[in-house]
N, C-alpha and C positions, 0 to 999 in steps of 0.2 A: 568282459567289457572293460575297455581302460576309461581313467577316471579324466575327464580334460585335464590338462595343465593348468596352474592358476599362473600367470604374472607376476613372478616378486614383489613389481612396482605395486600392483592391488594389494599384494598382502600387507605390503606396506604402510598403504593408502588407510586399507583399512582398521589395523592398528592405529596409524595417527589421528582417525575418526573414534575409537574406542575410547583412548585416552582422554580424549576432549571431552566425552562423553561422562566419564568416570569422574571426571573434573569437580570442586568443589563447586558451588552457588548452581545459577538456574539455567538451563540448556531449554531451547526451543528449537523450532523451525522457522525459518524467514523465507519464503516465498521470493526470489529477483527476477519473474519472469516477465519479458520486455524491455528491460530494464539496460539502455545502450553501455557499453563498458566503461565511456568517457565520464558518465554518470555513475554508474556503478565505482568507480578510482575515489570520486571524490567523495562517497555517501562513505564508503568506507575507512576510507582517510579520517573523516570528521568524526567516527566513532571508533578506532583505534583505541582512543584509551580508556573504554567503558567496556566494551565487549570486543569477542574474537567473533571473526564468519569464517567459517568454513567454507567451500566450495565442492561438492563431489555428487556422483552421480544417485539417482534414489537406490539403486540396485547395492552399491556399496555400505551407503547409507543404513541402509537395513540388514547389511551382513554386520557391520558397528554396532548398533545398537541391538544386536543379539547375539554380540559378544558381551555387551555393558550388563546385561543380564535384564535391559530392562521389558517393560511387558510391549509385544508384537502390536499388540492392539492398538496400543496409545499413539504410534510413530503413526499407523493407518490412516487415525482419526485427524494428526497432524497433518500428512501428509493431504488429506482429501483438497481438492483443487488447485492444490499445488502445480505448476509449472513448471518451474524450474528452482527445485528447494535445496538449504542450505543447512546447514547448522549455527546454531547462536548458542556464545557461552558466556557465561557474566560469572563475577563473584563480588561485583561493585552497587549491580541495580537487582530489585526483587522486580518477579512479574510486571507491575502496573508500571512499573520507572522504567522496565525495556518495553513497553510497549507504547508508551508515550516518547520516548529516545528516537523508535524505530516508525513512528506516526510522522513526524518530524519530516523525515525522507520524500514524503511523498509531492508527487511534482506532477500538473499536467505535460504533457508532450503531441504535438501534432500528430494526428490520422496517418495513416499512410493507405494507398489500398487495399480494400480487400477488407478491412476491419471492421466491426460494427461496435458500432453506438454504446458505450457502457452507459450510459444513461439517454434520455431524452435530452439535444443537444437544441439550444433556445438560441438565435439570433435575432440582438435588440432591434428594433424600426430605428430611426435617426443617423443622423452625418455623419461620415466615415473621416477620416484625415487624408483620404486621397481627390485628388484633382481630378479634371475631365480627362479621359481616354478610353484605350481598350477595355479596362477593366470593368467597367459598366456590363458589356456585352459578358466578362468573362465571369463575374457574377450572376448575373440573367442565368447565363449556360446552365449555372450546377442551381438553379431552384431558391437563387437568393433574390430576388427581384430589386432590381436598383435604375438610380436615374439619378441626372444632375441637376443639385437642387443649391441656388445660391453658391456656386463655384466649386462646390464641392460633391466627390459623390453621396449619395444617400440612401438606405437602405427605406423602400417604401413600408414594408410590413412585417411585426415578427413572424420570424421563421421557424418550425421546430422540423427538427430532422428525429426520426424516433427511435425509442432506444431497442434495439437491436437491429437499425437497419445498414443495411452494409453502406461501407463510404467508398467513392469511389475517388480515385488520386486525384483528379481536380476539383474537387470539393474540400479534402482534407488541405489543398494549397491554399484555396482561398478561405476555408475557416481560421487558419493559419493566418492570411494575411489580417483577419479582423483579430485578432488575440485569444482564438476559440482552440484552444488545445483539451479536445478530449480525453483524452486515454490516458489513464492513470497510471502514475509508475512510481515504484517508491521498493524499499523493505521492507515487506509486507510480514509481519509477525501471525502465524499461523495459530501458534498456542504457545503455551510453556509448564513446565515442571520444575518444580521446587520441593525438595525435603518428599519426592514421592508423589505431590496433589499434581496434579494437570488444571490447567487454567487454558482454557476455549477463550479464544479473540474475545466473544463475548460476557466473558468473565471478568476480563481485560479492559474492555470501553465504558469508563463510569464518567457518566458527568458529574466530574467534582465541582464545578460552578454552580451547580443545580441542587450540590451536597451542603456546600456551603451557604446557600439561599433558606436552604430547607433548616439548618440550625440557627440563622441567625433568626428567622421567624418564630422558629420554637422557644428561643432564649427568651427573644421579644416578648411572645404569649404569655411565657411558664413570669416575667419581670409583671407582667401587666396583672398576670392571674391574684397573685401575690400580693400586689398593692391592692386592690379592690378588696380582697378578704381580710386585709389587714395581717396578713401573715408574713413579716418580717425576720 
């Protein structure tokens, strides 16, 4: 039996993925699925000088990083809901700094058809900025109920559309036209690895505002404890 041919270009590919990999500081995965290109130029533009993205397919992906010697297991774990994943390399930010760097990215963007709902999607009752016309009826149509109220149109009642229900293109146009962009798109940081450890997204999302709440109350307590006992 003969063995396929590989590509040069791939073996290439996949050396210039190994390398990155081997690299010093913290490699992850970043997730860009959705994510339009004219947005993708710029997100990456503005992080240029903190970290590198790679671009390449999972299949290659995983021929790299078992060339890097690292564990199969871990890219899996990375990989799980991944859409369309990437490579991130830093030797400037540790874990928590690229994933607050790469949080940064994330952006609503309008429905299109055929999508569903990543959340439970709420439109407020009250005045829109639009005039009397079609769009009354064209609101009505997709289950937004409106009417002209005081020259303007008005949304009679909240509305929720729920979350996973499919959107259909004239509903994503007029969520759109109220400022209701669902769908989230951004550089999604999967996980990362440092010095060996792997860090899970949720290893990754500390509320440091809630970090910093919780010591200054402590300092408070432990200041207060102190005077009341006289222990200075």
């Amino acid at each position: 039996m003969i063995a396929p041919k590989i590509a040069p270009w791939k073996k290439d590919r996949v050396q210039e993925l190994t390398d990155v990999l081997n690299s010093d500081g913290v490699v992850g995965i970043v997730d860009v699925g959705g994510v339009p290109a004219g947005n993708m130029l710029d997100m990456r533009s503005n992080l240029r000088d903190s970290m590198k993205i790679t671009m390449a397919k999972k299949t290659l992906i995983r021929l790299a990083w078992k060339n890097s010697g690292r564990d199969v297991e871990e890219l899996e774990s990375l990989l799980e809901g991944a859409v369309q994943p990437c490579i991130v390399q830093t030797e400037k930010l540790n874990p928590f700094e690229l994933f607050l760097e790469l949080e940064k990215t994330r952006q609503g963007r309008a429905a299109k058809e055929g999508e569903l709902a990543p959340s439970d999607i709420v439109v407020e009752k009250g005045p829109t900025s639009f005039g009397p016309g079609p769009i009354v009826g064209e609101f009505n149509a997709v289950g937004i109920p409106a009417k002209i109220d005081k020259g303007k149109v008005a949304i009679q009642r909240e509305t929720t559309f729920s979350k996973g229900e499919e959107i259909s293109a004239d509903l994503g146009i007029m969520l759109a036209k109220l400022g209701v962009n669902p769908i989230e798109i951004g550089l999604i940081l999967t996980g990362a690895i440092e010095e060996g450890h792997i860090f899970q997204t949720s290893d990754l999302d500390l509320d440091t505002e809630g970090l910093r709440n919780d010591i200054l109350v402590g300092t408070s307590g432990a200041f207060n404890l102190a005077c009341n006992i006289r222990w200075f």
